[in-house]
Backbone as CSV, one residue per row, in Angstrom:
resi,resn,N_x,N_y,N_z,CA_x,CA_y,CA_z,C_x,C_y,C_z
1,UNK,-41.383,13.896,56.381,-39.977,13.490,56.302,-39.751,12.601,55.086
2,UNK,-40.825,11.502,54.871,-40.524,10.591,53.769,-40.539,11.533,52.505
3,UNK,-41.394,12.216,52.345,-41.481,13.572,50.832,-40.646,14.035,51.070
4,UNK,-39.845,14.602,52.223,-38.380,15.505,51.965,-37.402,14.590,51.635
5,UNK,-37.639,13.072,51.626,-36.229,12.391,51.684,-36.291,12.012,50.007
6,UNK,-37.861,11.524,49.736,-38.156,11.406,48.459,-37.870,12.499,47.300
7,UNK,-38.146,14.054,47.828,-38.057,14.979,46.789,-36.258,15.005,46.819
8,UNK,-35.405,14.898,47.795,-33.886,14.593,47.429,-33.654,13.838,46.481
9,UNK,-33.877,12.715,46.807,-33.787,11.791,46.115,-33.642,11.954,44.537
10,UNK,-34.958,12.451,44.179,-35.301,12.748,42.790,-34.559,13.918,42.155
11,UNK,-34.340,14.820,43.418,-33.329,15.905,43.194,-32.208,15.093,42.407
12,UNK,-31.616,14.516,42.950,-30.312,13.867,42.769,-30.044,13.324,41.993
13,UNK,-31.523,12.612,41.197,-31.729,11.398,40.278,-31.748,12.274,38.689
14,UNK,-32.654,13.754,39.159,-32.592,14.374,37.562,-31.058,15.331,37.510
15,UNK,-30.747,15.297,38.544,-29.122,16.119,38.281,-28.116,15.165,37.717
16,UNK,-28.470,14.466,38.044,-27.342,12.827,37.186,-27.529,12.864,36.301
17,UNK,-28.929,12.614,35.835,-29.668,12.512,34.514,-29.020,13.763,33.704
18,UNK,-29.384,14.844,33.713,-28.486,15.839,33.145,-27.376,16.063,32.987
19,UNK,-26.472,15.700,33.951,-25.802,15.832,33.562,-24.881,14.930,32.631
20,UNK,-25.569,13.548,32.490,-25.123,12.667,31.540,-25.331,13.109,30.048
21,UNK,-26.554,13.629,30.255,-26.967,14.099,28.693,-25.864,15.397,28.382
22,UNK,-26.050,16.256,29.198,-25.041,17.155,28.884,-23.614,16.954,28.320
23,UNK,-23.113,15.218,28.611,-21.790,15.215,28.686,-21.684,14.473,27.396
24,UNK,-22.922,14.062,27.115,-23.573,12.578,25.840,-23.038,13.087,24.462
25,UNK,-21.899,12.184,23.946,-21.333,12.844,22.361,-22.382,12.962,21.767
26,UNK,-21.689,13.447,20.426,-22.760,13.455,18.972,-23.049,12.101,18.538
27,UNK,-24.529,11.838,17.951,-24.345,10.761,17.370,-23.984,10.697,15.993
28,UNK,-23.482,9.684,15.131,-23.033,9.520,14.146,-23.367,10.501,13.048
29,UNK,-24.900,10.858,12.878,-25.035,12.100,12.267,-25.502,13.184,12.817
30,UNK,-24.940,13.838,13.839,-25.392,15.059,14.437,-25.193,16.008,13.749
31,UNK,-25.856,16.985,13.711,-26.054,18.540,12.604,-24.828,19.063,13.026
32,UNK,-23.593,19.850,11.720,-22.412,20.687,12.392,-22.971,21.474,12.041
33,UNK,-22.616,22.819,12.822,-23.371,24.292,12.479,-22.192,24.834,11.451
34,UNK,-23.293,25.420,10.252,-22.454,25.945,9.654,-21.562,27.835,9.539
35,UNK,-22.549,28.095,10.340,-21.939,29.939,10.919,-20.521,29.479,11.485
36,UNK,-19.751,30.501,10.974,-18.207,30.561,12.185,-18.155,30.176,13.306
37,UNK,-19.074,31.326,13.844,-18.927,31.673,15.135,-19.327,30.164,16.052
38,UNK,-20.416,29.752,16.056,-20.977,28.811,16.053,-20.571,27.513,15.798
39,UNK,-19.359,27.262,14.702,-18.876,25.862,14.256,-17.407,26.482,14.916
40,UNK,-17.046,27.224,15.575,-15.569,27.457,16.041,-16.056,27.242,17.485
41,UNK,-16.879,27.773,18.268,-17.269,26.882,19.295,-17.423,25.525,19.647
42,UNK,-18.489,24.855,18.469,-18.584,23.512,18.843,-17.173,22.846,18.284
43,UNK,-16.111,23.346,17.655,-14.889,22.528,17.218,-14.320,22.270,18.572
44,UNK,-14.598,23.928,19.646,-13.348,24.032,20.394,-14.143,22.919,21.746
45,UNK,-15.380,22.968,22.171,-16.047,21.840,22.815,-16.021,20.117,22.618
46,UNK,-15.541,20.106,21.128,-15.835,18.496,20.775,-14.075,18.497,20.972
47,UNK,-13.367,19.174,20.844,-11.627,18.716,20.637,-11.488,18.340,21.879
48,UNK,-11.944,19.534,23.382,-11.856,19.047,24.325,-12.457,17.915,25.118
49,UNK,-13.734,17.707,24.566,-14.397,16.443,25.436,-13.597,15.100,24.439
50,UNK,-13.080,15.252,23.398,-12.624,14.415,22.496,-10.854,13.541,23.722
51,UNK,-10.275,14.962,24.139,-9.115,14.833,24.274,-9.233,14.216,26.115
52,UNK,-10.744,15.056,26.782,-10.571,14.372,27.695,-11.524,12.562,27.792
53,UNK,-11.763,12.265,26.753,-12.514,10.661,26.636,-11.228,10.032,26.280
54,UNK,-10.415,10.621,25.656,-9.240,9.948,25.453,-8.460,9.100,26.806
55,UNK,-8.185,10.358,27.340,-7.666,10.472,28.442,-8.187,9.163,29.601
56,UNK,-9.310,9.185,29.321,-10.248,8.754,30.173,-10.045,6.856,29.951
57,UNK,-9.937,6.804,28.545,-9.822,5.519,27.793,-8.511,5.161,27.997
58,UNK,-7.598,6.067,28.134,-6.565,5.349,28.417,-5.889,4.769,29.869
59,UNK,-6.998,5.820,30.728,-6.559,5.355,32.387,-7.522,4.017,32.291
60,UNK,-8.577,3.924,31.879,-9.392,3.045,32.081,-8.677,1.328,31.767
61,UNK,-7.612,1.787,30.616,-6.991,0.179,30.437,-7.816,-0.582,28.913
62,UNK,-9.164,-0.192,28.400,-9.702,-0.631,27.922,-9.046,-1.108,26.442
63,UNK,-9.281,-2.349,25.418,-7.697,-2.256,24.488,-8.570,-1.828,23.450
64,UNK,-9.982,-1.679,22.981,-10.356,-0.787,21.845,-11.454,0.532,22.625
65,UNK,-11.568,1.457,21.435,-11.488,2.839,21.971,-13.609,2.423,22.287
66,UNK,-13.681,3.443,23.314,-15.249,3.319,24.100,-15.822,4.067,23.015
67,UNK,-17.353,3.609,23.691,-18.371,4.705,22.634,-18.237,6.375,22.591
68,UNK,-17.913,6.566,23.643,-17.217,8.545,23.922,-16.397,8.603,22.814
69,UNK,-15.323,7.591,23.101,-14.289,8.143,21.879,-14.349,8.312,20.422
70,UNK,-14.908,7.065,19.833,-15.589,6.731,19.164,-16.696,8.335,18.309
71,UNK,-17.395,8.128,19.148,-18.722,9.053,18.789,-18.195,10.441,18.974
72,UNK,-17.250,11.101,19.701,-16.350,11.969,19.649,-15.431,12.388,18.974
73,UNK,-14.849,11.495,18.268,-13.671,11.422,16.921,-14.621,11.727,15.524
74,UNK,-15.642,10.624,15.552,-16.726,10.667,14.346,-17.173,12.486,13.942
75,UNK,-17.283,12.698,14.865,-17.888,14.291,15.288,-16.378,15.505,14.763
76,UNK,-16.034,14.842,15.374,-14.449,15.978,15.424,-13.939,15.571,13.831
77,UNK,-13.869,14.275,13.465,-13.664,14.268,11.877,-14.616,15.061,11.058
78,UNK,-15.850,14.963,11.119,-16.721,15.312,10.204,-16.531,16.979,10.224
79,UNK,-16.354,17.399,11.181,-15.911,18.899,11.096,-15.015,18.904,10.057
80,UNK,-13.659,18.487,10.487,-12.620,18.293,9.697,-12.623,18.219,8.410
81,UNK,-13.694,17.169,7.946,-14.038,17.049,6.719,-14.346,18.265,6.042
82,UNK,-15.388,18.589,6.924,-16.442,20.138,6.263,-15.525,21.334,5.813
83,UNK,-14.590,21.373,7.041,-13.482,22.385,6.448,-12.747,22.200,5.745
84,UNK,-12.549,20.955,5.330,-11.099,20.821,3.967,-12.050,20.581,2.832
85,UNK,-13.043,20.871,2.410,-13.783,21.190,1.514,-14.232,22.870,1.053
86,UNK,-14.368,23.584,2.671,-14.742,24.737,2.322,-13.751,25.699,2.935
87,UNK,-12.599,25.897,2.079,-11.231,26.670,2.975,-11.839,28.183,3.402
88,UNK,-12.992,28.948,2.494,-13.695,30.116,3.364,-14.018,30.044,4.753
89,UNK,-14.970,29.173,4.901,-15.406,28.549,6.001,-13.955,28.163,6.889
90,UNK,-13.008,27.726,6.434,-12.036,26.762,7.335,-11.023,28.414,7.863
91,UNK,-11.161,29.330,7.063,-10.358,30.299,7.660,-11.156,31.019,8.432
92,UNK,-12.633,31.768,8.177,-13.378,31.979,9.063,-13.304,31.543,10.711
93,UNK,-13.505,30.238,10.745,-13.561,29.391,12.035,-12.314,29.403,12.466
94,UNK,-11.509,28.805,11.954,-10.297,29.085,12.611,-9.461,30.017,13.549
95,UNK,-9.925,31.432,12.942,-9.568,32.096,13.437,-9.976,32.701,14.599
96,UNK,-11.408,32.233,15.068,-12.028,31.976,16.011,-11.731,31.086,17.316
97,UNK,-10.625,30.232,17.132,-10.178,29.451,17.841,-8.443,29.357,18.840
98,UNK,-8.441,29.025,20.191,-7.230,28.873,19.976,-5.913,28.873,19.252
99,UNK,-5.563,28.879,19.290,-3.927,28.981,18.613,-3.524,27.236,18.700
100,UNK,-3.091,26.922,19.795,-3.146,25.137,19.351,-4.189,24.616,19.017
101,UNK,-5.383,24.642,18.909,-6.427,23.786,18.268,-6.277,24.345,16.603
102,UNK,-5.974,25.097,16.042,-6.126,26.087,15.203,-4.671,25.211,14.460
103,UNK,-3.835,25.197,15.083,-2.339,24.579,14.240,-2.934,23.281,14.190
104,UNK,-3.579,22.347,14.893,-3.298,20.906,15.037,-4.139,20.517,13.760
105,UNK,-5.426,21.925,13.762,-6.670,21.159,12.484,-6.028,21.376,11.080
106,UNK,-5.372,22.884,11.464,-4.445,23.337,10.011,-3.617,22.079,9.416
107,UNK,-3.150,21.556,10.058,-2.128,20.452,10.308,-2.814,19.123,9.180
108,UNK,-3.894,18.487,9.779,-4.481,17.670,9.544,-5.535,17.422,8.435
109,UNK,-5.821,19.540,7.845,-6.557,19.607,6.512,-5.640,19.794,5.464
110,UNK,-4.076,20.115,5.805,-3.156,20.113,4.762,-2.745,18.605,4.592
111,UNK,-2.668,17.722,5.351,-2.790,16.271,4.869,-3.784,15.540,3.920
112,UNK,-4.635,16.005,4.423,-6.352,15.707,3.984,-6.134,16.067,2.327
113,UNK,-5.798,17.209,2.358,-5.926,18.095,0.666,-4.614,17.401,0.166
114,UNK,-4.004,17.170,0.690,-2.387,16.311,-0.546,-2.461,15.148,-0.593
115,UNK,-3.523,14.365,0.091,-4.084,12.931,-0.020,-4.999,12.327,-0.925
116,UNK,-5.812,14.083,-1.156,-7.149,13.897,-1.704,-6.703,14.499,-3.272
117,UNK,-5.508,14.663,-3.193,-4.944,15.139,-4.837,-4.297,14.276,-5.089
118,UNK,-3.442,13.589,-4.415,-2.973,12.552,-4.531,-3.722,10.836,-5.415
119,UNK,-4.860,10.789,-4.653,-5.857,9.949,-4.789,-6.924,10.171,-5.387
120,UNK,-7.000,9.304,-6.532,-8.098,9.515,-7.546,-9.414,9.480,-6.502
121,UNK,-10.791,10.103,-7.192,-12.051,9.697,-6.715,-12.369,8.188,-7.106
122,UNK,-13.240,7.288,-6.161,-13.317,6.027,-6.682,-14.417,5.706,-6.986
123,UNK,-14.799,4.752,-8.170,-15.679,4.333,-8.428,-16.429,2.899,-7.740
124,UNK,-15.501,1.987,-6.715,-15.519,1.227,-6.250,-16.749,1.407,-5.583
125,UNK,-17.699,0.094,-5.208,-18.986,-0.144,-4.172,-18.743,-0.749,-3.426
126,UNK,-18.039,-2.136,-3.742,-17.882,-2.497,-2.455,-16.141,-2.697,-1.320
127,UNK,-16.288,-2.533,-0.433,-15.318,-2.183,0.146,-14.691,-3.349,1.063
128,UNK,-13.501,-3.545,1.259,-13.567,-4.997,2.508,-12.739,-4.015,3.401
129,UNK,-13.849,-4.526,4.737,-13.304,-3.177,5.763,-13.325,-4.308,7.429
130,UNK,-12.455,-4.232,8.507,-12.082,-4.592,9.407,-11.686,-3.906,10.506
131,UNK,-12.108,-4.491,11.883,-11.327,-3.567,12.889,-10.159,-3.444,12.939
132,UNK,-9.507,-2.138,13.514,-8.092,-2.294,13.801,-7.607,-3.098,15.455
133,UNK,-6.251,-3.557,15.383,-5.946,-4.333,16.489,-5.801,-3.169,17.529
134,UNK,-6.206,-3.356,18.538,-6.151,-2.570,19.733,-4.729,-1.497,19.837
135,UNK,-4.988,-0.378,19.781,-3.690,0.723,19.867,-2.773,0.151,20.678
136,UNK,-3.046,-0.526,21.984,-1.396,-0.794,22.821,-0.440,-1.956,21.993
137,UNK,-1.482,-2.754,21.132,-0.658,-3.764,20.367,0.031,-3.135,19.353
138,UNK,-0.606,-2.029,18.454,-0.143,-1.403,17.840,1.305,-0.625,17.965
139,UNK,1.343,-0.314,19.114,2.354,0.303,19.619,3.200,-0.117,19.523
140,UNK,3.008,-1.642,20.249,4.073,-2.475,20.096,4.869,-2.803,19.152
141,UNK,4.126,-3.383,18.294,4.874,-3.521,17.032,5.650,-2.450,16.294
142,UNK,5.070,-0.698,16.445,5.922,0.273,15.797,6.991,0.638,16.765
143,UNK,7.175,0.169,17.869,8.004,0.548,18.815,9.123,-1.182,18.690
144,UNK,8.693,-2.603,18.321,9.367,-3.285,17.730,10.060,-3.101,16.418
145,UNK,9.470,-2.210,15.511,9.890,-1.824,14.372,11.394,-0.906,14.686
146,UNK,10.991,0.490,15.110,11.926,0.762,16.088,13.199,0.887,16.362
147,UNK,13.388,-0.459,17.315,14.117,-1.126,18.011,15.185,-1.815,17.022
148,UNK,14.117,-2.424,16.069,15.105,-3.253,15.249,15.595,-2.931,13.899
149,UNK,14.955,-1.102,13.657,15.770,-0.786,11.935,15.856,0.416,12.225
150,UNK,15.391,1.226,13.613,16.146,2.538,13.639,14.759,3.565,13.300
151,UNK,13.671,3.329,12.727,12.625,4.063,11.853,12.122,4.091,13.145
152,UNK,11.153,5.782,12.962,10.859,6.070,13.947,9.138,5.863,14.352
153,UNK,8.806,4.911,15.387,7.538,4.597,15.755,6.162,5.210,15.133
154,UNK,6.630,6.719,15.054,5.487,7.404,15.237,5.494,7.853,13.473
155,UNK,6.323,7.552,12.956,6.642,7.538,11.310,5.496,6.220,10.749
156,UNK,6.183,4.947,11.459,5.530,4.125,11.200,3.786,3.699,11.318
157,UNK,3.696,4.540,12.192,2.134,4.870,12.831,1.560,5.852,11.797
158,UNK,2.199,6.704,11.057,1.500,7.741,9.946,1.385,7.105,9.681
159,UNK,2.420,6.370,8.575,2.267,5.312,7.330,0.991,4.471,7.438
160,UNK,1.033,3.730,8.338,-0.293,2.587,8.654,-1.321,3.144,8.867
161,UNK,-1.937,5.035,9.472,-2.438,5.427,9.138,-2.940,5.985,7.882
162,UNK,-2.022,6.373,7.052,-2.575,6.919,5.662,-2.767,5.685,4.664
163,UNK,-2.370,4.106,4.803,-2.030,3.255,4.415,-3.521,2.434,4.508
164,UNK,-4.099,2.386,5.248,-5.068,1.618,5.818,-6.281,1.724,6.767
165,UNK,-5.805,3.122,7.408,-6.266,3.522,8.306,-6.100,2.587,9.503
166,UNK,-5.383,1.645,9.714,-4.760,1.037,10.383,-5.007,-0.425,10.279
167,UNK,-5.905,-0.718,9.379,-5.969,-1.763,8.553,-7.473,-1.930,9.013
168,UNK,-7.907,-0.924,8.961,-9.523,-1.005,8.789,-10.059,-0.631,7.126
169,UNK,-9.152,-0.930,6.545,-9.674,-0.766,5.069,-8.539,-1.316,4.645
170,UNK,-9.509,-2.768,4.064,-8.514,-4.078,3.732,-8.643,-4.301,1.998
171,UNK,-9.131,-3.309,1.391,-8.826,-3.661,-0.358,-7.220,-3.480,-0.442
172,UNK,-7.137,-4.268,-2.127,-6.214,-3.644,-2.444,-6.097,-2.967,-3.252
173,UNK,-5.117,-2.300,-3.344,-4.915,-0.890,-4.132,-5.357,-0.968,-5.926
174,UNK,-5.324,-0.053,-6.432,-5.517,-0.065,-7.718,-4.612,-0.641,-8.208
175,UNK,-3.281,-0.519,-7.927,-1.861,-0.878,-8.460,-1.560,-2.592,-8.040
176,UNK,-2.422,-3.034,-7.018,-1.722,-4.126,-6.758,-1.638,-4.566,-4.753
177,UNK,-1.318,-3.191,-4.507,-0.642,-3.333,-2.797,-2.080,-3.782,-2.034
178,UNK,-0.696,-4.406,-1.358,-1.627,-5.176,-0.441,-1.317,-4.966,1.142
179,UNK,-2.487,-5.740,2.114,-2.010,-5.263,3.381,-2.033,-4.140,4.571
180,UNK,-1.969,-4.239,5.527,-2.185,-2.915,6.489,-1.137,-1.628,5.793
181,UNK,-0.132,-2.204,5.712,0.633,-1.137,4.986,1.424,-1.221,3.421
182,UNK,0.491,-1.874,2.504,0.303,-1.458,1.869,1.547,-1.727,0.645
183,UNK,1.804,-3.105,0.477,3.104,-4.160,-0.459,2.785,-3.927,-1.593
184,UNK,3.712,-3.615,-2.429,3.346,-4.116,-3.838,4.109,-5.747,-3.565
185,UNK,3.372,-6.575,-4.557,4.073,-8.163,-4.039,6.066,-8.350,-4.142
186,UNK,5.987,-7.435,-5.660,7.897,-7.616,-5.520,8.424,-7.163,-4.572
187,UNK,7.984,-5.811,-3.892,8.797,-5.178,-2.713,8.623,-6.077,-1.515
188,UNK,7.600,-6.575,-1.153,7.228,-7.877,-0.157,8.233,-8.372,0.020
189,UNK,7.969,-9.605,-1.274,9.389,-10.534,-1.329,10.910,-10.164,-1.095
190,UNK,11.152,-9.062,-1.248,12.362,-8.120,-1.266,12.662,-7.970,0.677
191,UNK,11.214,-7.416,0.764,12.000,-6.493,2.418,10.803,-7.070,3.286
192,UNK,10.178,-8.502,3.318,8.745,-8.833,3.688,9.554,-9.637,5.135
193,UNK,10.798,-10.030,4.823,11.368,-10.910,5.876,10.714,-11.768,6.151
194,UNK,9.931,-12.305,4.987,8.923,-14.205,4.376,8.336,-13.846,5.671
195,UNK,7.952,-12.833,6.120,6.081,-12.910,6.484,5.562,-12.437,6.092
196,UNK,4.016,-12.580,6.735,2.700,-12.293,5.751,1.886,-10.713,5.791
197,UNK,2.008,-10.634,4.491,1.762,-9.066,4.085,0.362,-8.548,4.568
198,UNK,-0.229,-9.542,4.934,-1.624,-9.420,5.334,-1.636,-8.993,7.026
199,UNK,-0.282,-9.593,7.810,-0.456,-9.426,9.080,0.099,-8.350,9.907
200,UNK,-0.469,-7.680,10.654,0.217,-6.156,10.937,1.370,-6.157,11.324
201,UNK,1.646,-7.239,12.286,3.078,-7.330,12.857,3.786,-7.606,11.943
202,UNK,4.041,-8.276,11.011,4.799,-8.681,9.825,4.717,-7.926,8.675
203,UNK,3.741,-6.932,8.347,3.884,-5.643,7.326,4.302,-4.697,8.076
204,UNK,4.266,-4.064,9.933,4.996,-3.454,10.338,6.294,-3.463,10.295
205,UNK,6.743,-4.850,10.479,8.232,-4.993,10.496,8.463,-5.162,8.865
206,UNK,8.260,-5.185,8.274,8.528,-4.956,6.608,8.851,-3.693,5.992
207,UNK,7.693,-2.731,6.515,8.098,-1.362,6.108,8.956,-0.699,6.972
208,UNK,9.571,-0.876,8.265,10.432,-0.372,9.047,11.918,-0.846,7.888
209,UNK,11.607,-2.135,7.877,12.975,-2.588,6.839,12.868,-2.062,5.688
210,UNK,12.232,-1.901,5.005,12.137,-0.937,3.313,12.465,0.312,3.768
211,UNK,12.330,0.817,4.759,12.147,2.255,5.043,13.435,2.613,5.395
212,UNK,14.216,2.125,6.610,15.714,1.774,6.635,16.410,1.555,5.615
213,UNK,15.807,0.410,4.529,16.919,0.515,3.701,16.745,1.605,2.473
214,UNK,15.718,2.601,2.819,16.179,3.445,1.643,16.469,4.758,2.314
215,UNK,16.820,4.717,3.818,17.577,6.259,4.083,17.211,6.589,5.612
216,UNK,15.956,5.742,6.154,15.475,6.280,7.066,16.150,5.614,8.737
217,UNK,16.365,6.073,9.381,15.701,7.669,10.200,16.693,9.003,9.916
218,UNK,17.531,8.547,9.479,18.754,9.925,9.073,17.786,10.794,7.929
219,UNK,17.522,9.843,7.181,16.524,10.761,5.677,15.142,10.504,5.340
220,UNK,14.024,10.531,6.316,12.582,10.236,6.128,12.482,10.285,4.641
221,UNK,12.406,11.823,4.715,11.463,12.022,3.070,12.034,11.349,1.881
222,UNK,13.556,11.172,1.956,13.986,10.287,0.819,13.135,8.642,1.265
223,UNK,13.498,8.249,2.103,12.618,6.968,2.427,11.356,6.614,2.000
224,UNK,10.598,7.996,2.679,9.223,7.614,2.593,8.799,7.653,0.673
225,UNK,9.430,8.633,-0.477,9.561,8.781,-1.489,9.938,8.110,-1.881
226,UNK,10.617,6.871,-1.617,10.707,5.224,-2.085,9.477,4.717,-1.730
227,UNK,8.954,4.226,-0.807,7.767,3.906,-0.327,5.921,4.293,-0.985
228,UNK,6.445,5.644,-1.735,5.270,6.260,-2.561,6.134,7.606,-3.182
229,UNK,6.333,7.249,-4.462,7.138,8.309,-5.147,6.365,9.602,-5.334
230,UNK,5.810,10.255,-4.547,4.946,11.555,-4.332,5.409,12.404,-3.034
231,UNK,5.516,13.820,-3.834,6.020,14.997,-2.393,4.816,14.681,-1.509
232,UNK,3.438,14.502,-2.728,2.417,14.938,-1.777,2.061,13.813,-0.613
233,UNK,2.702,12.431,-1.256,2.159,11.448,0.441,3.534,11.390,1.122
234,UNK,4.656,12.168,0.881,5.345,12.209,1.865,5.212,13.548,3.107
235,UNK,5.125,14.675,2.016,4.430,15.730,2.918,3.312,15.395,4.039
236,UNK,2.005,14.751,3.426,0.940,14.200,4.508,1.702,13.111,5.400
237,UNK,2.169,12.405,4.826,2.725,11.076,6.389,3.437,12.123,7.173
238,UNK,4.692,12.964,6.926,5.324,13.747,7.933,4.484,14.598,8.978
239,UNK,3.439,14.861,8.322,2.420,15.951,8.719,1.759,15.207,10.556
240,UNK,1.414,14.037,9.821,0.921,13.459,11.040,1.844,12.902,11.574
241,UNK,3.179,12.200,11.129,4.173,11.909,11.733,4.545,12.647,13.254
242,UNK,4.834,14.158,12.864,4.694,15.093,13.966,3.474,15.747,14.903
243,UNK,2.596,15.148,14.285,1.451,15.447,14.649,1.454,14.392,16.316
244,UNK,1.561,12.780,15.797,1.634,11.652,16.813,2.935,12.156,17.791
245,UNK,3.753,12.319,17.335,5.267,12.585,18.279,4.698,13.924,19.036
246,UNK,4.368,15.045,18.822,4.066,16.446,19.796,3.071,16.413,20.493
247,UNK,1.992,15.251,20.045,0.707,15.502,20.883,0.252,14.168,21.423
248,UNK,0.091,13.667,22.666,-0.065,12.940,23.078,-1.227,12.171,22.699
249,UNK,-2.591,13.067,22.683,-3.779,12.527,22.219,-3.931,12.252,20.439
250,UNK,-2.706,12.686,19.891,-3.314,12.553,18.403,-3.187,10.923,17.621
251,UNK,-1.999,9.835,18.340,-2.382,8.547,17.528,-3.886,8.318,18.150
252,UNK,-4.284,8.464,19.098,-5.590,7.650,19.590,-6.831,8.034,18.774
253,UNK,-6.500,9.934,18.566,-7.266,10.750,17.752,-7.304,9.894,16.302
254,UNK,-6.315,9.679,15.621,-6.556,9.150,14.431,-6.785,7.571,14.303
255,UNK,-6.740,7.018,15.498,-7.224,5.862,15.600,-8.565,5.580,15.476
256,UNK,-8.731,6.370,15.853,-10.589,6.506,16.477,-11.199,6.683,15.417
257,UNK,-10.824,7.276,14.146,-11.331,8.109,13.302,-11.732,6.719,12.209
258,UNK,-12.958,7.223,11.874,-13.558,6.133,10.522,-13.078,6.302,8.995
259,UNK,-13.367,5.349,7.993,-12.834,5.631,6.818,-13.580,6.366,6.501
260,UNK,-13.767,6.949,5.507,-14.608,7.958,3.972,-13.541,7.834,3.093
261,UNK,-14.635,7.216,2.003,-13.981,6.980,0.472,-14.510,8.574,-0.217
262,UNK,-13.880,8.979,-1.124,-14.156,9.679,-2.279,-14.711,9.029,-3.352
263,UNK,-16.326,9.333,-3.637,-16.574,9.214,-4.887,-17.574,10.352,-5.528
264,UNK,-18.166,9.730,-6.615,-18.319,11.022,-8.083,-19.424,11.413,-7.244
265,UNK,-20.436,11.029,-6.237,-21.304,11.144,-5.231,-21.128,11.597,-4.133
266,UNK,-19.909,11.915,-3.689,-19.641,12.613,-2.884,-18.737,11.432,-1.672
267,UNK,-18.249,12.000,-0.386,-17.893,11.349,0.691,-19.017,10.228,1.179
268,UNK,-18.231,9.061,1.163,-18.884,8.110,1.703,-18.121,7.156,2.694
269,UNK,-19.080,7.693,4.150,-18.424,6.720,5.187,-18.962,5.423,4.933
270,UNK,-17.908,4.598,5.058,-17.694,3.221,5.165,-17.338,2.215,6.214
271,UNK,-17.211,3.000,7.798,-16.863,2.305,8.731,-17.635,3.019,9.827
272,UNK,-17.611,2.630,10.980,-17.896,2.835,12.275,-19.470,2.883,12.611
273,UNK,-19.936,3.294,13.700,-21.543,3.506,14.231,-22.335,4.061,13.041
274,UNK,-23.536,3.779,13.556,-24.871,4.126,12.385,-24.471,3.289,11.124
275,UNK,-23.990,2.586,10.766,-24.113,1.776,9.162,-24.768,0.509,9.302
């Protein structure tokens, strides 16, 4: 009886065990397969365990994202990456996939490519890089933004995404800008409402007011084209703009997600696990 209660036992103990491993993300550098067939599978496996850790993180209450999410986003970017480098490869796979997983990545490598033309390669080494403030605070403030100039939350959430990555990449610009989202100092002083360009809540509510006063929410793209006189970073902010507004999981998705700089050496991550 004690060996039948014992061999349960152990039954029970390696079925857990498995199935944790089974469920266990990628780590920071896990191998992407490079065959179609093969990298359109593991896209369509990591989007979903991606979308349900999300899920998971957000019933949980927790205010920065868990190691699932985390190590799940890392994974689901680096794909991302691979394909907006190799558009053979990115049509191959694709077409292998769902129809909404298939629009959302399309979505997110046409940002990627008008960002990455947009933006010189850099020669820079060293980088000043920081966590971002917990997404529900975040919220807050683009949903205070909002409230008080009319610009729409999830506008403001691109911006601070393509801007900073949400102010986890704290240089300043070649030109000067400074901040989570990203001041030149005269426009500051102009639409800063004398707070500090450095602080999210106070560069959130800054660019809601610059953004208002040059057209927005009636006229984004004229707005955002004050804000960065380029089709191509107004095209990418809209991109994810709608991206955050249609899909529930995608601010958390791009929250989660680490920096990579461009240089003459290739992509270099600069934030998150394994560094």
């Amino acid at each position: 009886m004690n060996r039948r209660i014992l061999g349960i036992a152990l039954a029970c103990l390696l079925a857990c065990v498995a199935s944790s491993f089974a469920g266990a993300a990628p780590g920071p550098r896990a191998a992407i397969p490079r065959a179609p067939a093969a990298l359109a599978r593991t896209l369509v496996v990591t989007k979903t365990d991606l979308a349900r850790a999300i899920d998971a993180w957000r019933t949980g209450g927790e205010p920065r994202a868990p190691d699932q999410v985390t190590l799940d986003a890392l994974y689901d970017q680096r794909i991302e990456l691979l394909l907006a480098t190799r558009p053979q490869l990115e049509r191959a796979t694709l077409r292998r996939v769902p129809a909404a997983i298939a629009h959302g990545v399309r979505t997110n490598l046409a940002a990627k490519r008008e960002l990455w033309r947009l933006t010189p390669v850099t020669r820079r080494r060293r980088f000043r890089t920081g966590p971002a403030l917990p997404p529900a605070t975040l919220l807050r403030y683009y949903r205070e933004g909002e409230r008080r100039f009319g610009v729409r939350w999830n506008v403001l959430a691109a911006v601070n995404f393509v801007e900073s990555a949400f102010n986890k990449l704290r240089n300043n610009s070649a030109t000067g800008a400074q901040g989570p989202m990203q001041f030149m100092p005269a426009t500051w002083r102009a639409y800063g409402l004398g707070g500090d360009v450095h602080d999210p809540s106070d560069a959130i509510l800054g660019a809601a007011n610059y953004l208002h006063a040059n057209g927005a929410p009636g006229d984004n793209r004229r707005a955002l084209f004050h804000y960065n006189p380029s089709r191509l970073y107004v095209d990418a902010v809209l991109r994810y703009a709608r991206r955050i507004r249609s899909d529930r999981h995608s601010f958390y998705e791009y929250y989660a997600r680490q920096v990579f700089v461009r240089t003459p050496w290739g992509l270099r991550r600069i934030t998150g696990p394994g560094l």
